[in-house]
C-alpha positions in Angstrom: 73.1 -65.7 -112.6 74.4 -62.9 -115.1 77.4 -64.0 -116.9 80.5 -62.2 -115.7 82.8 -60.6 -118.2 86.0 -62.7 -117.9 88.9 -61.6 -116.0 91.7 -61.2 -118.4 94.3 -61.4 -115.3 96.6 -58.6 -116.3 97.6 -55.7 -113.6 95.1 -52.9 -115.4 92.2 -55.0 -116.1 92.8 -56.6 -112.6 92.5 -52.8 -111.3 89.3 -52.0 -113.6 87.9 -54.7 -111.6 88.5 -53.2 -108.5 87.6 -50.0 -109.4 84.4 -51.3 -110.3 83.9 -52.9 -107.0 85.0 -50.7 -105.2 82.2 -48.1 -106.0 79.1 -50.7 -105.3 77.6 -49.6 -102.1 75.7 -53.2 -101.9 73.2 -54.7 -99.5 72.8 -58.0 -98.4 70.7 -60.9 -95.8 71.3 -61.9 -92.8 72.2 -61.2 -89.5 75.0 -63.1 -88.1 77.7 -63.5 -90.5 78.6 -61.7 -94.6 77.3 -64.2 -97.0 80.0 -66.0 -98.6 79.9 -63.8 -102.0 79.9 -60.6 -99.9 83.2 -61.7 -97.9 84.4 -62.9 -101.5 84.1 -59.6 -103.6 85.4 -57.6 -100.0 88.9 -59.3 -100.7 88.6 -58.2 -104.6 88.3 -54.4 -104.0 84.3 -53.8 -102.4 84.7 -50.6 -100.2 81.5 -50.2 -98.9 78.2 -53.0 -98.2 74.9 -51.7 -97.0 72.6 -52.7 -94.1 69.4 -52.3 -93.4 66.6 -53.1 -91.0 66.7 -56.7 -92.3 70.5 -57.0 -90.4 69.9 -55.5 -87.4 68.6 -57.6 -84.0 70.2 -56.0 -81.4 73.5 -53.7 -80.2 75.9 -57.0 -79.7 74.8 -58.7 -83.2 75.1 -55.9 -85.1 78.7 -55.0 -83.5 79.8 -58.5 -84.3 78.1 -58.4 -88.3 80.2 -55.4 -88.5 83.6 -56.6 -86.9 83.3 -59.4 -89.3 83.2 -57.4 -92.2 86.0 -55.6 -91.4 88.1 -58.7 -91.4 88.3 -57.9 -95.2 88.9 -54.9 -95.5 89.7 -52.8 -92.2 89.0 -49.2 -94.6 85.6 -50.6 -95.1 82.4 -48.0 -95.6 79.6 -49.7 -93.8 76.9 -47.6 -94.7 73.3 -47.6 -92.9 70.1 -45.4 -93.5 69.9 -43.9 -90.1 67.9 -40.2 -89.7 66.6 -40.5 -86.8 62.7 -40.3 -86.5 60.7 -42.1 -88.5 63.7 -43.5 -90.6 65.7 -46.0 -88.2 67.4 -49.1 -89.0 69.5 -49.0 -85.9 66.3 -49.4 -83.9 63.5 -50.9 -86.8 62.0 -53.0 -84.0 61.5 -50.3 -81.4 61.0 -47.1 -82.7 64.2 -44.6 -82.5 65.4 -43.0 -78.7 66.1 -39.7 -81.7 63.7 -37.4 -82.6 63.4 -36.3 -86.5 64.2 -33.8 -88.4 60.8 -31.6 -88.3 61.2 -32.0 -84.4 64.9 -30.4 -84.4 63.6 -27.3 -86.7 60.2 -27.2 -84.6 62.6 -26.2 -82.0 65.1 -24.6 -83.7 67.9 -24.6 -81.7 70.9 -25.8 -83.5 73.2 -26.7 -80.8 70.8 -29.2 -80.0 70.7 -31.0 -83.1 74.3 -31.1 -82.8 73.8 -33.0 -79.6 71.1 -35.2 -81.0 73.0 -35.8 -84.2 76.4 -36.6 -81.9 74.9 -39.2 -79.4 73.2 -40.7 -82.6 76.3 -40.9 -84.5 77.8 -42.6 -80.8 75.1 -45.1 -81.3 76.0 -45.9 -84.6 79.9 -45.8 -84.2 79.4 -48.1 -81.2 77.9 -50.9 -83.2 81.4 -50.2 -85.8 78.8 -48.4 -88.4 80.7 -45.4 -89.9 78.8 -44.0 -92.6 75.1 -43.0 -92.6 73.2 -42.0 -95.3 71.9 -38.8 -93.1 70.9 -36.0 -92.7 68.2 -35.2 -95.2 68.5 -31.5 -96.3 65.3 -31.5 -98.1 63.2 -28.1 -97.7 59.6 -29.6 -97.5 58.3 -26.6 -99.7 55.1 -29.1 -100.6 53.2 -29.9 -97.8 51.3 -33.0 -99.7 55.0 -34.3 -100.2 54.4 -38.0 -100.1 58.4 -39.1 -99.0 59.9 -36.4 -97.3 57.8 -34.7 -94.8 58.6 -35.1 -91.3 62.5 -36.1 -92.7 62.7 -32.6 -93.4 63.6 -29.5 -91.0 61.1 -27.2 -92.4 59.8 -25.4 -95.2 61.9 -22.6 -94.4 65.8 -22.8 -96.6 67.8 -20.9 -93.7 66.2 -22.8 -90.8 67.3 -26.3 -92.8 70.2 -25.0 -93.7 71.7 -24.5 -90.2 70.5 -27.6 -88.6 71.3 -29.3 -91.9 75.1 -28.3 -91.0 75.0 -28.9 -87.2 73.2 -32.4 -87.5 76.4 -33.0 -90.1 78.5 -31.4 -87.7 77.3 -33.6 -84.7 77.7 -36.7 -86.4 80.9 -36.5 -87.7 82.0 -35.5 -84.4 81.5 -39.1 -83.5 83.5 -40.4 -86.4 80.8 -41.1 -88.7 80.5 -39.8 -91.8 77.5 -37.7 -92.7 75.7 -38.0 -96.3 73.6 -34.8 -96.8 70.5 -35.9 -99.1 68.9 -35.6 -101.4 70.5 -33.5 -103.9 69.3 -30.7 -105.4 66.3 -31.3 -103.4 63.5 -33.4 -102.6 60.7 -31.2 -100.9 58.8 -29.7 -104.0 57.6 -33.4 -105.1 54.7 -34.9 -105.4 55.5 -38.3 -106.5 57.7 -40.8 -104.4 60.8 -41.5 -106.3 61.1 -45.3 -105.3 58.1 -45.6 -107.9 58.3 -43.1 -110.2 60.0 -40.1 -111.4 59.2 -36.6 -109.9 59.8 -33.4 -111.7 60.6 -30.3 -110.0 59.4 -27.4 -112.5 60.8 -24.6 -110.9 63.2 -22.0 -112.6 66.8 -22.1 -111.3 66.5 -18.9 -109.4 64.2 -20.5 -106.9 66.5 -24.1 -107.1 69.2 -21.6 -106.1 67.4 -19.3 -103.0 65.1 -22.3 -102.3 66.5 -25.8 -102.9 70.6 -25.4 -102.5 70.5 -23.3 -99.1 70.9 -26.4 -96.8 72.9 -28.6 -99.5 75.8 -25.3 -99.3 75.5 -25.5 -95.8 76.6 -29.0 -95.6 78.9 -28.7 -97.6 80.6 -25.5 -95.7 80.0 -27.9 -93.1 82.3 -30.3 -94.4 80.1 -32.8 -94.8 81.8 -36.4 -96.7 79.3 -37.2 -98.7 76.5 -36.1 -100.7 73.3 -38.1 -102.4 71.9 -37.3 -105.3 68.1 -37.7 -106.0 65.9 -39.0 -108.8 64.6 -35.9 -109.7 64.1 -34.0 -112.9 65.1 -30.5 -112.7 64.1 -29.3 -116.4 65.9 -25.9 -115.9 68.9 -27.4 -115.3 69.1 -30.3 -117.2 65.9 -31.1 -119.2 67.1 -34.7 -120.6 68.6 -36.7 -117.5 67.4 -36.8 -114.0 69.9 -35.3 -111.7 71.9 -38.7 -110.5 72.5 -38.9 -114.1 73.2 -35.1 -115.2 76.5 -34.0 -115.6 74.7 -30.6 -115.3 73.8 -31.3 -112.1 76.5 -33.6 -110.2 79.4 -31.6 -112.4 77.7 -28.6 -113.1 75.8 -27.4 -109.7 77.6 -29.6 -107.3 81.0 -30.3 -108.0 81.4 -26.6 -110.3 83.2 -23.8 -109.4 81.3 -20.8 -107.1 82.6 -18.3 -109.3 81.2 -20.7 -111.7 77.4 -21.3 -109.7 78.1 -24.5 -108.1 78.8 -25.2 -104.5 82.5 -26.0 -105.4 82.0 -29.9 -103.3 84.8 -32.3 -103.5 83.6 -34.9 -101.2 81.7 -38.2 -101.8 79.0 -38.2 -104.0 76.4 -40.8 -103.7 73.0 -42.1 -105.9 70.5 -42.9 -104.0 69.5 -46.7 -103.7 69.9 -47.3 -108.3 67.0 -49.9 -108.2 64.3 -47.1 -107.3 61.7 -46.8 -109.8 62.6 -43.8 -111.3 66.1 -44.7 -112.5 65.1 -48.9 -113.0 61.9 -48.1 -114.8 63.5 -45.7 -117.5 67.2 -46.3 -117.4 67.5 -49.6 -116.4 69.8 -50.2 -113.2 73.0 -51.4 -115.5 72.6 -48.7 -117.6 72.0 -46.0 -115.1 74.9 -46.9 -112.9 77.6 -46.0 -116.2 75.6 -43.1 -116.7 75.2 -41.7 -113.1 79.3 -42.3 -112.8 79.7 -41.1 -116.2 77.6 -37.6 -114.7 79.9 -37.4 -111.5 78.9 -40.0 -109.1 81.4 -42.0 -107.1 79.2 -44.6 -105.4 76.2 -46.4 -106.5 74.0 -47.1 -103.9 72.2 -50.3 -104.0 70.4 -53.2 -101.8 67.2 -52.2 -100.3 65.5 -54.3 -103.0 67.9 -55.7 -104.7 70.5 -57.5 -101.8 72.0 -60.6 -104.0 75.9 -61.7 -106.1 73.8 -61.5 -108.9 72.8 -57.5 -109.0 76.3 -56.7 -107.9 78.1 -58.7 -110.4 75.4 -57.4 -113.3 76.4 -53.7 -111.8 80.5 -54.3 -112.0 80.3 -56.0 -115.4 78.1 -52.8 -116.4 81.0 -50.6 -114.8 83.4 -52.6 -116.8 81.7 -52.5 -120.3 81.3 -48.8 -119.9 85.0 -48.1 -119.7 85.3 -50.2 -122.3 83.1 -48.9 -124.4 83.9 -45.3 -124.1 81.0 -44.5 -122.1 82.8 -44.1 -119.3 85.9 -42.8 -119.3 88.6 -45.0 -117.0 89.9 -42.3 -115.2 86.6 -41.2 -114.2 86.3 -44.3 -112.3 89.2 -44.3 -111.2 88.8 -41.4 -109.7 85.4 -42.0 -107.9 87.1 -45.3 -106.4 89.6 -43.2 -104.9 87.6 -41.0 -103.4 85.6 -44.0 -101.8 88.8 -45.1 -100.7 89.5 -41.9 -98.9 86.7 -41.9 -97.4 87.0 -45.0 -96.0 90.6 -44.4 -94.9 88.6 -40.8 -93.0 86.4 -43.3 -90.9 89.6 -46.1 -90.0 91.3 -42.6 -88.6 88.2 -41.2 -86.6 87.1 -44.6 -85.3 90.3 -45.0 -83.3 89.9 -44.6 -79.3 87.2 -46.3 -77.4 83.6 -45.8 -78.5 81.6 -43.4 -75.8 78.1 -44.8 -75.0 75.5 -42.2 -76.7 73.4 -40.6 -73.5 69.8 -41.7 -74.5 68.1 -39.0 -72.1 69.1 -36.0 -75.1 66.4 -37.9 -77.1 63.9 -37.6 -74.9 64.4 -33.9 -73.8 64.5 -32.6 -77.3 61.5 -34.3 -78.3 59.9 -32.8 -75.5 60.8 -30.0 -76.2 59.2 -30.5 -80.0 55.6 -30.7 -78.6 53.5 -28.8 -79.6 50.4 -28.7 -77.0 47.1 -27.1 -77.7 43.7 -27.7 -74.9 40.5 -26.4 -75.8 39.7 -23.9 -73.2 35.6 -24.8 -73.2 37.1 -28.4 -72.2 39.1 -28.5 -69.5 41.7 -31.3 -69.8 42.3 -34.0 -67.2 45.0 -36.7 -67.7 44.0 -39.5 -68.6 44.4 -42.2 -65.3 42.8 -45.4 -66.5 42.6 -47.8 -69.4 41.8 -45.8 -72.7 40.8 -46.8 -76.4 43.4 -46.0 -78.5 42.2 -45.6 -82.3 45.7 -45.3 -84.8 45.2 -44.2 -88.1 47.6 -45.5 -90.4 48.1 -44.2 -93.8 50.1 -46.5 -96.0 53.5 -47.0 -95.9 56.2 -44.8 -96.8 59.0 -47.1 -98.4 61.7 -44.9 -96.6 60.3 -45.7 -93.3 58.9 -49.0 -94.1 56.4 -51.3 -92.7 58.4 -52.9 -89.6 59.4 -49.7 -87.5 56.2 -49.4 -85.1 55.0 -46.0 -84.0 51.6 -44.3 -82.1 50.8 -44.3 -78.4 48.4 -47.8 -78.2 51.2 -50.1 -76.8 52.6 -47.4 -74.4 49.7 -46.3 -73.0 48.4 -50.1 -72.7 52.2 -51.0 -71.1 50.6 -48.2 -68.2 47.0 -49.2 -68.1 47.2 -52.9 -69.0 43.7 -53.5 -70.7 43.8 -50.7 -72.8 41.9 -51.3 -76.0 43.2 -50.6 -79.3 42.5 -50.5 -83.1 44.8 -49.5 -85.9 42.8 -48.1 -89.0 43.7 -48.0 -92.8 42.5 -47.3 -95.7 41.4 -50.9 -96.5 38.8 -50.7 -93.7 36.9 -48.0 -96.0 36.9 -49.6 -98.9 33.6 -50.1 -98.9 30.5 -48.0 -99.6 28.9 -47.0 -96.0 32.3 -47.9 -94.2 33.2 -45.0 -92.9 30.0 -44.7 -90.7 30.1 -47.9 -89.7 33.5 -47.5 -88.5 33.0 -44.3 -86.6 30.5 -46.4 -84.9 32.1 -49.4 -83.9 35.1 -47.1 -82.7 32.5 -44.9 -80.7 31.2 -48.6 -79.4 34.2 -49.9 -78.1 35.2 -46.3 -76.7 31.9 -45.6 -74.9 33.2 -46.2 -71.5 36.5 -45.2 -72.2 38.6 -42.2 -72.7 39.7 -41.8 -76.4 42.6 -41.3 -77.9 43.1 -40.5 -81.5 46.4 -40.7 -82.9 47.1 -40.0 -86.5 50.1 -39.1 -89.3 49.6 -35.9 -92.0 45.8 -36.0 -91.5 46.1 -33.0 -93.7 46.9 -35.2 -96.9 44.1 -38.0 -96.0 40.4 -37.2 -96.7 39.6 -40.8 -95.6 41.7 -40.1 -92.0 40.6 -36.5 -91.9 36.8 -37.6 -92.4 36.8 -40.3 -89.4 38.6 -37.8 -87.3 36.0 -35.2 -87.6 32.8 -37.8 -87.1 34.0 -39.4 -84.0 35.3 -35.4 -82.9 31.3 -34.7 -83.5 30.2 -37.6 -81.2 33.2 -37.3 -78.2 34.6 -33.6 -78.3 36.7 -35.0 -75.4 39.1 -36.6 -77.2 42.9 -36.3 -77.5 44.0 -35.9 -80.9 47.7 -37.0 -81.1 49.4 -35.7 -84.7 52.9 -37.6 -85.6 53.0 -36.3 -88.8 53.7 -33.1 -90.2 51.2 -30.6 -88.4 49.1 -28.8 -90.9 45.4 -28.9 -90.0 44.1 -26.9 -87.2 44.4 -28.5 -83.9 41.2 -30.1 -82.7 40.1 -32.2 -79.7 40.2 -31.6 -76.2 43.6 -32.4 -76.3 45.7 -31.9 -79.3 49.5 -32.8 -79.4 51.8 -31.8 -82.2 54.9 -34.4 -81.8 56.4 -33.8 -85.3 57.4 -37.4 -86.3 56.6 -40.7 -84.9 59.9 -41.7 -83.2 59.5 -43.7 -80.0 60.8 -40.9 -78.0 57.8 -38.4 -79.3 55.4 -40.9 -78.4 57.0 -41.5 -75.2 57.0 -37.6 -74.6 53.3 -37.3 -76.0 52.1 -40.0 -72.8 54.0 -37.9 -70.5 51.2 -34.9 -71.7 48.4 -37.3 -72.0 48.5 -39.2 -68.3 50.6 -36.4 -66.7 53.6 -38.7 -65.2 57.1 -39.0 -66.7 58.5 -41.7 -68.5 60.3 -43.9 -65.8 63.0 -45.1 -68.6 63.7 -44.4 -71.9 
């Protein structure tokens, strides 16, 4: 274990201590009761813990995980990465009853996404979470974007920006705080910034018309916190990414409008420190003084990295910062207050009875998502009997992980038990001559079978694209199901458009491709 700096047990070092604490936003295992060192460093000042997929089961687990940490410290942040859509934690082992993001803008009607964003926040706030790290405000300006694509809105700035402000409107309606992300923008990358570190080589001018249009919405929204990304943004800062600029956190967020910046004086939050582009270059000790040092108030931290150890290497970082100079006391001080107000926000909003969320606003907005195009030399008839089902699975995005599942195979087989099915990746055409022999054993087992082909950004998949196309050639017939982001021309007999993979669009998409509704949601 890292040594610990030793407590010198007067009233201000006691308080540095705190302070330091009090800004980790820390994960941890487990599912039925805090580890021992969580509940310890709760009673010495830790105002917000982390949880993820890995400590959630079900509704009446997570309620009591969360009452329990409360015991501590009843102003407790308990913080969860919950969009919606591909993104869930609340529901990693089902697949979310909320459509995404790119759902809400295909439909564009922002009172909806305030209803969406409400119930979701009711979900949340009825299992005593009261701070998500959501929505993302990312304008997905590069279609090959490898981390944000269906967790944005759109491509276009105004149509993010006012669903960006009524999903942050909906949610805090419910009591839970909204964290707008990923600041000053995450949709013109092309690397994922949980292994490297994306630069953004734009000129400020388009950061400003392009980039900041949702981010001022939230925050004229009045949302209570904000993240920062791992970005570099060389016209703005060309030394430090932005969770470590003081250009960008001081300069463009928290600065003056008369001044260019959006004037914020809410949370601000890193995104999870142990990602490869602040751990591979800064160091996670290191970056933490600096990204507080820029204008942080919370370090984010857990997804990987969920033990005492990291969280006492982090405080004692916090610690020899202040004590070196590098970052000045009151700074801290400051960021642990506003953690602290925040937390004393969600105490405030949580009181009154929770109000069950009403699942069935899911599944009418992704409904209303799909996008439905038939070929007219093919007439389309639903499907009534046992299909094959062929799921194309490009690898994982670490945001949404591996365990949330997604597609059509298991609903269609729950209606037409002995449906067949075969998930794909790019490991079954590693070989040379693979992909024909694929095509063809897919073609095999569909040959008395309607097919379905259901598949995620074909558009940035030559492999997925390639497979698609041969067994299109052989069986014109088939429904194509996209739950990605929809960028290559429709094709198939049937093509649906779900934009994002949430349980609910797949539940909507069956609806289309049998032609009966979904008896429960």
């Amino acid at each position: 274990m890292t040594p610990s700096i030793p407590d010198s047990g007067t009233p201000d070092r006691d308080q540095l201590h705190r302070d330091a604490l009090t800004v980790l936003q820390p994960g941890f295992e487990g599912t039925e009761a805090p580890p021992e060192w969580v509940r310890r460093h709760l009673a010495a000042g830790l105002g917000s813990v982390a949880l993820f997929g890995r400590n959630v089961l079900d509704q009446a687990q997570l309620s009591a995980l969360t009452a329990q940490l409360r015991q501590e410290n009843p102003d407790l942040l308990i913080a969860i990465d919950e969009e919606g859509g591909d993104v869930t934690r609340l529901e990693v082992g089902s697949g979310s009853s909320w459509p995404g993001n790119l759902a809400l803008g295909e439909i564009d009607d922002p009172a909806l996404t305030r209803d969406v964003a409400r119930e979701l926040g009711r979900a949340l706030a009825e299992c005593g979470i009261n701070y998500n790290w959501a929505p993302s405000a990312d304008v997905n300006s590069n279609p090959g974007n490898p981390i944000i694509g269906v967790r944005s809105f759109g491509a276009d700035p105004e149509l993010c920006a006012r669903h960006t402000a009524a999903w942050v409107s909906g949610l805090q309606s419910a009591g839970v705080a909204a964290c707008a992300k990923h600041f000053p923008g995450h949709g013109d990358t092309a690397i994922d910034s949980h292994h490297g570190l994306p630069m953004i080589d734009v000129d400020e001018e388009l950061l400003r018309s392009r980039d900041l249009v949702p981010f001022r919405a939230a925050v004229e929204a009045g949302a209570k916190a904000l993240m920062s990304a791992h970005i570099m943004l060389p016209a703005v800062d060309p030394h430090y990414p932005a969770t470590l600029s003081k250009a960008v956190l001081g300069g463009l967020l928290r600065g003056r409008p008369e001044d260019g910046g959006l004037g914020y004086q809410g949370l601000i939050v890193t995104d999870a420190i142990e990602m490869g582009a602040i751990a591979n270059t800064y160091g996670i000790a290191e970056g933490t003084v600096l990204a507080l040092a820029a204008g942080a108030d919370a370090i984010c931290v857990g997804g990987g990295l969920a033990d005492e150890e990291t969280v006492l290497r982090l405080r004692d970082a916090i610690v020899a910062g202040v004590r070196s100079g590098k970052l000045p006391e009151e700074r801290l001080a400051d960021a642990a207050d506003r953690v602290r107000s925040l937390g004393a926000w969600t105490r405030i909003s949580a009181q009154g009875t929770p109000v069950e969320p009403d699942l069935a606003v899911g599944l009418r907005a992704a409904r209303r998502a799909l996008r439905v195009t038939v070929d007219p030399a093919q007439p389309f008839v639903p499907v009534t009997e046992r299909p094959f089902v062929a799921s194309f699975s490009p690898e994982s995005n670490i945001a949404v992980g591996d365990d949330t599942p997604w597609g059509v195979a298991g609903m269609l087989a729950e209606r037409f038990p002995g449906t067949r099915t075969r998930a794909v990746s790019p490991a079954d055409l590693a070989e040379p001559g693979a992909l024909d022999a694929l095509v063809a054993r897919l073609l095999a087992d569909a040959a008395d079978r309607r097919l379905v082909l259901v598949v995620r950004d074909v558009h940035r998949h030559d492999w997925m694209a390639s497979a698609v196309r041969l067994l299109l050639a052989a069986r014109p017939d088939a429904v194509v199901v996209e739950m990605g982001v929809p960028q290559a021309a429709p094709s198939g007999a049937l093509h649906i458009a779900t934009h994002g993979a949430a349980r609910v669009c797949g539940l909507a998409a069956v609806e289309v491709i049998t032609g009966q509704p979904t008896v429960r949601v």
